[in-house]
Legacy VTK file of the C-alpha trace (Angstrom):
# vtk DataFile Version 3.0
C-alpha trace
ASCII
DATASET POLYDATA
POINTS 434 float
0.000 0.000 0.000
1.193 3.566 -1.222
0.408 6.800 0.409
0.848 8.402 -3.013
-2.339 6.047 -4.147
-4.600 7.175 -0.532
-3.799 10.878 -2.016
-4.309 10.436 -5.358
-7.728 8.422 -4.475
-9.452 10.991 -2.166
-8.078 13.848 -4.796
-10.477 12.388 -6.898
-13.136 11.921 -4.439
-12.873 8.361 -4.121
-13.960 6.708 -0.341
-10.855 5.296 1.359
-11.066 1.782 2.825
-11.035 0.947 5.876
-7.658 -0.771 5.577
-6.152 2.742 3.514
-7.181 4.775 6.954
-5.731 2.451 9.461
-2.578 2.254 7.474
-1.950 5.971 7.165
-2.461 6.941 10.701
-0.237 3.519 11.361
2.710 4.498 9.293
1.974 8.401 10.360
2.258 7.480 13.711
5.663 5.882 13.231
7.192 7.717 11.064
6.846 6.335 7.886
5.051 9.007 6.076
6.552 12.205 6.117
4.712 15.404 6.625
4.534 16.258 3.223
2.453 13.413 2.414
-0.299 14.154 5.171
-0.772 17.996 4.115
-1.400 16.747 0.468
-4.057 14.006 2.013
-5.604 16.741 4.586
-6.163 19.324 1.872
-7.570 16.793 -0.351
-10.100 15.419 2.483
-10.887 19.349 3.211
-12.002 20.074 -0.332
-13.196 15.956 -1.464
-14.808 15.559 2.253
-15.454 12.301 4.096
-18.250 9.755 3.986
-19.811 9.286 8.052
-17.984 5.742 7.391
-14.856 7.090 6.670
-15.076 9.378 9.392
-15.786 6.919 12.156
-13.277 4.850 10.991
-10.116 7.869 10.864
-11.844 8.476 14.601
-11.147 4.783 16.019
-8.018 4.573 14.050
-6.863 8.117 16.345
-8.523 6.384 19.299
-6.601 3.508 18.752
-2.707 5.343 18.626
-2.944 5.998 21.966
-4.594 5.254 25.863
-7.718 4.389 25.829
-9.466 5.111 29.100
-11.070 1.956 31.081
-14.259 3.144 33.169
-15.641 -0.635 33.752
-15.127 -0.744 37.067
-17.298 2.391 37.561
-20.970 1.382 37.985
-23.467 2.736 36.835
-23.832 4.385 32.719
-21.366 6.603 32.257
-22.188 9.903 30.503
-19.874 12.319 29.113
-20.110 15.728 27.934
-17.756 18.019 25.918
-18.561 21.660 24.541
-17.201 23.283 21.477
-16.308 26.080 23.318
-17.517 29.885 24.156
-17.367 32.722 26.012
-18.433 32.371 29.830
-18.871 29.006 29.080
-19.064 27.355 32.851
-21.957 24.765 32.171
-19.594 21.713 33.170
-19.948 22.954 36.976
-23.352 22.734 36.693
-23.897 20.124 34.609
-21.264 17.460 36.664
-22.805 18.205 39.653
-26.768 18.331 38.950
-26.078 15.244 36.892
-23.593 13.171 39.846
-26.647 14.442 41.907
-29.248 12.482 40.189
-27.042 9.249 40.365
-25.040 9.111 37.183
-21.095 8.777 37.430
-18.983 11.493 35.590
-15.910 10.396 35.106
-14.443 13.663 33.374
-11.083 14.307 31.698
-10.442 18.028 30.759
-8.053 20.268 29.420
-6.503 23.711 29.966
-7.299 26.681 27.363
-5.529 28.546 25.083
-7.055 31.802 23.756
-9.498 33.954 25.762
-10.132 32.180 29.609
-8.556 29.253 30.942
-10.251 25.638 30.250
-12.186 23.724 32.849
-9.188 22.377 34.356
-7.924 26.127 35.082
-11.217 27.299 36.293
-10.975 24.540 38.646
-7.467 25.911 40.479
-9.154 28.946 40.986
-10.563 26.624 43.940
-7.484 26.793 46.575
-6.204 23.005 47.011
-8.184 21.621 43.979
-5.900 18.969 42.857
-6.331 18.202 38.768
-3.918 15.425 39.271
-5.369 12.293 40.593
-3.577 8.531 40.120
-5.897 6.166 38.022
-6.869 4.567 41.181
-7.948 7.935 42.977
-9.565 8.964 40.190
-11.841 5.765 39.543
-12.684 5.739 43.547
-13.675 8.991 43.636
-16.238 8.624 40.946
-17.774 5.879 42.578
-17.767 7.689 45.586
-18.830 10.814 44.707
-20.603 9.806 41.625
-17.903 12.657 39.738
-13.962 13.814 39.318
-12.100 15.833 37.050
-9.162 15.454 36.163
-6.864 16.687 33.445
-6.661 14.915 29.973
-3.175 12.065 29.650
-0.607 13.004 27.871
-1.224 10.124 25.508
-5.071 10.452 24.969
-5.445 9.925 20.788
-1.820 11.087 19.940
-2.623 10.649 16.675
-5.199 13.421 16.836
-2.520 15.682 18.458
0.186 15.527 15.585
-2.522 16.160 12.846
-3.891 18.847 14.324
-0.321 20.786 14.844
-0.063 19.978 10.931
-3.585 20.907 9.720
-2.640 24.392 11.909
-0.239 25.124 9.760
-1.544 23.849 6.203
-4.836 26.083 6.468
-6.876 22.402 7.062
-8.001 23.200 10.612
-11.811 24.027 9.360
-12.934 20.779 7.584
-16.077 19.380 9.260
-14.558 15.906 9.153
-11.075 16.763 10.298
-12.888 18.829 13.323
-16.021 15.875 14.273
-13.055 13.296 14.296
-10.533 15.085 16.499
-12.878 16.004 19.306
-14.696 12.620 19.048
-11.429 10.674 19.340
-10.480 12.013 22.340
-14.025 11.542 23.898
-14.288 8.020 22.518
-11.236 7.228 24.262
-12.031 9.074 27.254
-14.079 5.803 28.122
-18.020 7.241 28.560
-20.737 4.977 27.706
-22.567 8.264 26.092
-21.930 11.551 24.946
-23.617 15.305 24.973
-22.385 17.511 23.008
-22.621 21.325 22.996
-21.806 22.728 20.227
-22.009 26.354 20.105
-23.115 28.601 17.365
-22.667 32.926 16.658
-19.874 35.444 16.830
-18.381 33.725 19.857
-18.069 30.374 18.469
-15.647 28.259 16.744
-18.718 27.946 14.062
-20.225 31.364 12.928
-23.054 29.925 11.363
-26.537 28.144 12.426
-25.543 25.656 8.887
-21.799 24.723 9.921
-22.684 24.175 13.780
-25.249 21.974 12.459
-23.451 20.002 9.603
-20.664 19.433 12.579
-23.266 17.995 15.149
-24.812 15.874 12.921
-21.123 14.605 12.016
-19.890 14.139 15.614
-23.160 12.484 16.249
-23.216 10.217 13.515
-19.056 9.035 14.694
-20.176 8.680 18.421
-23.159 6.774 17.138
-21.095 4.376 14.742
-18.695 3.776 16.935
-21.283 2.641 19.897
-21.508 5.334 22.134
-25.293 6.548 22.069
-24.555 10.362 21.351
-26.674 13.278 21.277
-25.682 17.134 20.153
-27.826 20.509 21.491
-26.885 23.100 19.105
-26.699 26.119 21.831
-26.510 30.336 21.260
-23.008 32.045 21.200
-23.968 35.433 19.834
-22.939 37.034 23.075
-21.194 35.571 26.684
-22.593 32.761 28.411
-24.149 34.260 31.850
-22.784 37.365 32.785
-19.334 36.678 34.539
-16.064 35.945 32.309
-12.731 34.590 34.048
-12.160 31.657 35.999
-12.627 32.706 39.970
-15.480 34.577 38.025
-16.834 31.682 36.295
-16.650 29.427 39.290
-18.334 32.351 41.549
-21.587 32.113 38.862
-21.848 28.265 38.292
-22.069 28.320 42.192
-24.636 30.722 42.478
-26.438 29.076 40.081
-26.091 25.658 41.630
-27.455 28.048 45.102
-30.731 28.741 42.998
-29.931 32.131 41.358
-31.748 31.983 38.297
-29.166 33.562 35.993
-31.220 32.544 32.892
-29.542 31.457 29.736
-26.790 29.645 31.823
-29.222 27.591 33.601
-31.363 26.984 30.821
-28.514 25.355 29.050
-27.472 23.365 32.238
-30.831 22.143 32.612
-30.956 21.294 28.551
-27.527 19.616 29.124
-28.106 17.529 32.264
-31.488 16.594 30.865
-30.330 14.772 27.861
-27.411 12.878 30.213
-29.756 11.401 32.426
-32.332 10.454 29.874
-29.088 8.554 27.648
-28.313 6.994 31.222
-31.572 5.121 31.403
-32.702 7.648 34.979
-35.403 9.676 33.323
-37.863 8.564 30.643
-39.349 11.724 29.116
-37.494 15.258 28.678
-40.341 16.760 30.509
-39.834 13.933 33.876
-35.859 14.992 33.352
-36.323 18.760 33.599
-38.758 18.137 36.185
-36.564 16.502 38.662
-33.531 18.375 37.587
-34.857 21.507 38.503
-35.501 20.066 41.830
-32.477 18.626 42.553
-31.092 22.412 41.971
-33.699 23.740 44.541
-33.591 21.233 47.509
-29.573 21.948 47.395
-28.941 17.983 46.317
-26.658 19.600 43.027
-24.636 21.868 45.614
-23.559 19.181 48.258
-22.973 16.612 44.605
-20.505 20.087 43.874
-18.752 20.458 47.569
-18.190 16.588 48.100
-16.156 16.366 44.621
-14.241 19.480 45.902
-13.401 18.271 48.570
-12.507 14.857 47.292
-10.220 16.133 44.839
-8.570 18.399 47.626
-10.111 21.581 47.268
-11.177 24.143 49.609
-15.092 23.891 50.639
-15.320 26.810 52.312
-15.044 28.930 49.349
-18.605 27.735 47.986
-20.158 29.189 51.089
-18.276 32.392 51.332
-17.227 32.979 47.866
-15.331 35.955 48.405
-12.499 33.593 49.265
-11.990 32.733 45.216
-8.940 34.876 44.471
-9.819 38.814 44.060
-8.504 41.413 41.186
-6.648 44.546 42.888
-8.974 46.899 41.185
-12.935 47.097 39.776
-12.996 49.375 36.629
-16.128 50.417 35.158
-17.077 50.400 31.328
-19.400 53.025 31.160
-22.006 53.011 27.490
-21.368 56.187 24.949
-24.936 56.183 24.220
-28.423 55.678 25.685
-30.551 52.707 23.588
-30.793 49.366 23.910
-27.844 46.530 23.887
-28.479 44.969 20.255
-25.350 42.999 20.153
-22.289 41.720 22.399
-19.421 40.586 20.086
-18.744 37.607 22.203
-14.947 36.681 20.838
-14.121 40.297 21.722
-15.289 39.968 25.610
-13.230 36.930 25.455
-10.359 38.788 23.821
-10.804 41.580 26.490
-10.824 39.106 29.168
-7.702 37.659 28.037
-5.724 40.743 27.566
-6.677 41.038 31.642
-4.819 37.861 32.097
-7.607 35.334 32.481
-6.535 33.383 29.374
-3.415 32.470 27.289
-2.125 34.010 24.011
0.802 31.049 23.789
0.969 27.763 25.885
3.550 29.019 27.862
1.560 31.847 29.196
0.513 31.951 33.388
-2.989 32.051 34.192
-4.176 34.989 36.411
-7.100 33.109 38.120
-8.296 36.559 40.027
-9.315 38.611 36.838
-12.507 38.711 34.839
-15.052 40.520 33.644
-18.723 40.832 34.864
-21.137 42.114 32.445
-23.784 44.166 33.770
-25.745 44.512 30.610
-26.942 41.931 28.283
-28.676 42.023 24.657
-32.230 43.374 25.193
-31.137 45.704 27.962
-32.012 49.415 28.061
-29.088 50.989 28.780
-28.569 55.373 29.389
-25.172 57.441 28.442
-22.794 56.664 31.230
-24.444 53.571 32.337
-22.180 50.843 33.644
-22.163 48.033 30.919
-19.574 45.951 32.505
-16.794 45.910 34.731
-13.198 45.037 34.774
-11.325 43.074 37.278
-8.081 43.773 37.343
-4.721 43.478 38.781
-3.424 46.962 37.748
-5.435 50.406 37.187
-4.848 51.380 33.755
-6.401 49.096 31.273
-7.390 51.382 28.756
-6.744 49.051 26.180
-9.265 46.742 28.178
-12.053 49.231 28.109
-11.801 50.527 24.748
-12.464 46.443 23.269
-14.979 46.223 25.620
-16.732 49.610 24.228
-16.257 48.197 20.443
-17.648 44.957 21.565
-21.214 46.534 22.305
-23.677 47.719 19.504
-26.024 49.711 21.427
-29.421 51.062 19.445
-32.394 53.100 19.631
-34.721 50.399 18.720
-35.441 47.289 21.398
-33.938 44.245 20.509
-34.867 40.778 21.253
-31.879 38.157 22.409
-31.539 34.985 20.163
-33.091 31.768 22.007
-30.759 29.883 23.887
-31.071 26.021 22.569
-31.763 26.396 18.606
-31.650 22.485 17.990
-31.041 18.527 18.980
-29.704 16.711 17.066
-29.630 12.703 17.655
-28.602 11.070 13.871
LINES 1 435
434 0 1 2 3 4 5 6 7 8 9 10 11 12 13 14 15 16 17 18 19 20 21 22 23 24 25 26 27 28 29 30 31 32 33 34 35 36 37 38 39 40 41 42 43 44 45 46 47 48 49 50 51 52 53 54 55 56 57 58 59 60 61 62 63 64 65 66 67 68 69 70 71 72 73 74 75 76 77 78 79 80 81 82 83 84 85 86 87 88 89 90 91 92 93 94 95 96 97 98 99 100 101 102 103 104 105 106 107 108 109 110 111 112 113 114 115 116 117 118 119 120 121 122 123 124 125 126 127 128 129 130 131 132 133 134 135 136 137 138 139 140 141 142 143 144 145 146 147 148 149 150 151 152 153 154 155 156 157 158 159 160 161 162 163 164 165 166 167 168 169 170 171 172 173 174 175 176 177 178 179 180 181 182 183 184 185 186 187 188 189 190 191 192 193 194 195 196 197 198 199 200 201 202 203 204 205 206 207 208 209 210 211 212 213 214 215 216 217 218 219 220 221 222 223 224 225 226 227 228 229 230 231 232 233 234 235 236 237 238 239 240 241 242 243 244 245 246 247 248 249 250 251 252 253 254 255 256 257 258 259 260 261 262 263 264 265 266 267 268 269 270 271 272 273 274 275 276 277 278 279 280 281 282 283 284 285 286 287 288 289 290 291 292 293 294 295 296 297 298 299 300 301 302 303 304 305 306 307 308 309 310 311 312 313 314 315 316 317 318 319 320 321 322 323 324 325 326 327 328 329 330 331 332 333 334 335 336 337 338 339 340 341 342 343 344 345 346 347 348 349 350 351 352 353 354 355 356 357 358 359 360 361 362 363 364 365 366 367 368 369 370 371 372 373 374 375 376 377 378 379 380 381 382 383 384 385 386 387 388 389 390 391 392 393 394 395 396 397 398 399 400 401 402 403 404 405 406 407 408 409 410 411 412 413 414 415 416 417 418 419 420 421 422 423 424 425 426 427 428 429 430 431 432 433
């Protein structure tokens, strides 16, 4: 088998065999192909595309380079959820908990982020003593304790998936729907979970601009979790401004708390609720949507999704106290207001530049190598739909020096503020299940 004959076959739009896929990541993997060879193939699977066969099979064959994660001796159904990513997205720390709460294990490997705010794993040290780090053993006991850990991702979860990915970066492949469903689906297929929620967000603050592309990629990432066993489901969710009102991670963690406490901070627990729902119903505990966000919503109320939250913090080392008295989460040196430029209405909240904003605070990383600054953040104080007068507060700043002019200016440019009243977009547009 040639490598020159998988390129030359997919250049003309041919499906690749089974056999053809499994060879190429093989002889990838070891060095047999050079780079070279792989750019020409990813650039011909960006423009040719992928059958959903072809797809699930490149997935098992990245699955298969690497660990694969053994949850067996975890009972109960184990559910997994991953989101494509946003702005104030903190729905895993309401979602892990309301769902651990209900009786389902989570057993959930995360990463760190690299852009605008740090990844569930750095949201998590925000919590003083929260240990990421557990041994395979600790980890597996504490989900069957607890009914939920999280942990950070192995350093040798689908390494296949890794070294494409630095190549497609550089080749101008990173967008294919194919190449994208496959590389987060490998790592959640080997991640171990018996099922699979997606989130996969959609608007300005997305990684897909468009209602059509965040669709065409659910229904591929369904279709590879489905092929490949794992009952999956995908809710297509808004990202056409910030997810709740607080950005940064001691920020994030301060909201998914609250909300956990019963503040009804709308579109975040709407989504949490959505989320959870669909988990338990995969898991076998709820039969109906309606029974699920029923007893969800309860489980929120009579503080069951709270202590689920405070005994997998303090499993995993972290400090308790914090949830009750939450101005122990690390504090910014200084509060700066954003104050609007015009009296109207909020008509739009460029999402990516919030998270841009929040980063150039600290809260996120511009290279790998960058230190997260877990104290600073942003809250928004106005949201699309709001009226808001000249010299109203829109938002403010935490921050760890004073001037942050730079800060306040993106934040200015990031609001579109109008006579006319505008209406927000709804919050869940879709689910998607084939």
């Amino acid at each position: 088998m040639r490598m020159v004959d998988i390129i030359a076959k997919k250049r003309n739009n041919e499906e690749l065999t089974k056999e053809e896929i499994e060879f190429f990541i093989k002889d990838y993997m070891s060095e047999k192909i050079p780079d070279y060879q792989v750019s020409a193939l990813m650039m011909a699977i960006y423009y040719q595309g992928m059958t959903s066969s072809e797809t699930a099979i490149l997935t098992q064959a990245m699955v298969e380079s690497g660990d694969q994660i053994d949850l067996s001796s975890i009972k109960g159904h184990k559910v997994d959820k991953h989101s494509t990513g946003g702005v104030g997205d903190k729905t895993t720390f309401i979602v892990a908990p309301l769902v651990a709460a209900a009786g389902i294990p989570v057993a959930k490997m995360s990463g760190r982020g690299l852009g605008h705010t740090g990844g569930t794993i750095d949201k998590l040290e925000a919590i003083p003593g929260f240990r990421v780090e557990l041994t395979n053993d600790e980890f597996l006991s504490t989900v069957n304790e607890h009914k939920l850990a999280v942990v950070g991702q192995t350093g040798n979860l689908a390494p296949a998936d890794k070294k494409l990915y630095a190549l497609r970066d550089v080749t101008a492949t990173v967008d294919s729907i194919p190449l994208i469903a496959s590389s987060i689906m490998s790592k959640k297929i080997a991640s171990g979970a018996d099922s699979i929620v997606l989130d996969v967000k959609t608007g300005s603050g997305a990684f897909m601009k468009t209602l059509e592309d965040s669709k065409a990629l659910a229904h591929e990432m369904v279709s590879i979790g489905n092929n490949l066993g794992r009952n999956t489901v995908a809710v297509i969710s808004d990202m056409n401004q910030p997810l709740g009102y607080e950005i940064g991670n001691a920020n994030e963690i301060k909201e998914a708390v609250e909300v956990l406490q019963g503040k009804k901070v709308n579109d975040l627990r709407t989504l949490g609720l959505e989320l959870s729902a669909h988990m338990t119903i995969l898991a076998g505990i709820y039969s109906t949507y309606e029974e699920a966000i029923k007893a969800l919503e309860e489980l929120i109320d009579n503080g069951s999704a709270l202590e689920a939250f405070k005994g997998f913090i303090k499993a995993q080392g972290g400090d308790i106290s914090v949830i009750d008295d939450l101005s122990k989460l690390p504090q910014a040196n200084f509060e700066i207001e954003v104050k609007a430029k015009s009296t109207g209405f909020v008509h739009e909240i460029d999402a990516e530049s919030v998270g841009v904003a929040a980063m150039y605070l600290g809260a996120g990383r511009a290279t790998k190598d960058d230190q997260i600054n877990h104290s600073v953040g942003i809250t928004l104080t106005k949201k699309i739909g709001d009226k808001v007068e000249d010299g109203e507060v829109i938002a403010i700043l935490h921050a760890d020096k004073e001037d942050v002019t730079d800060v306040v200016d993106k934040m200015l440019q990031a609001y579109t503020i109008e006579d006319k009243q505008a209406v927000p977009n709804k919050m869940i547009y879709e689910v998607i299940r084939d």
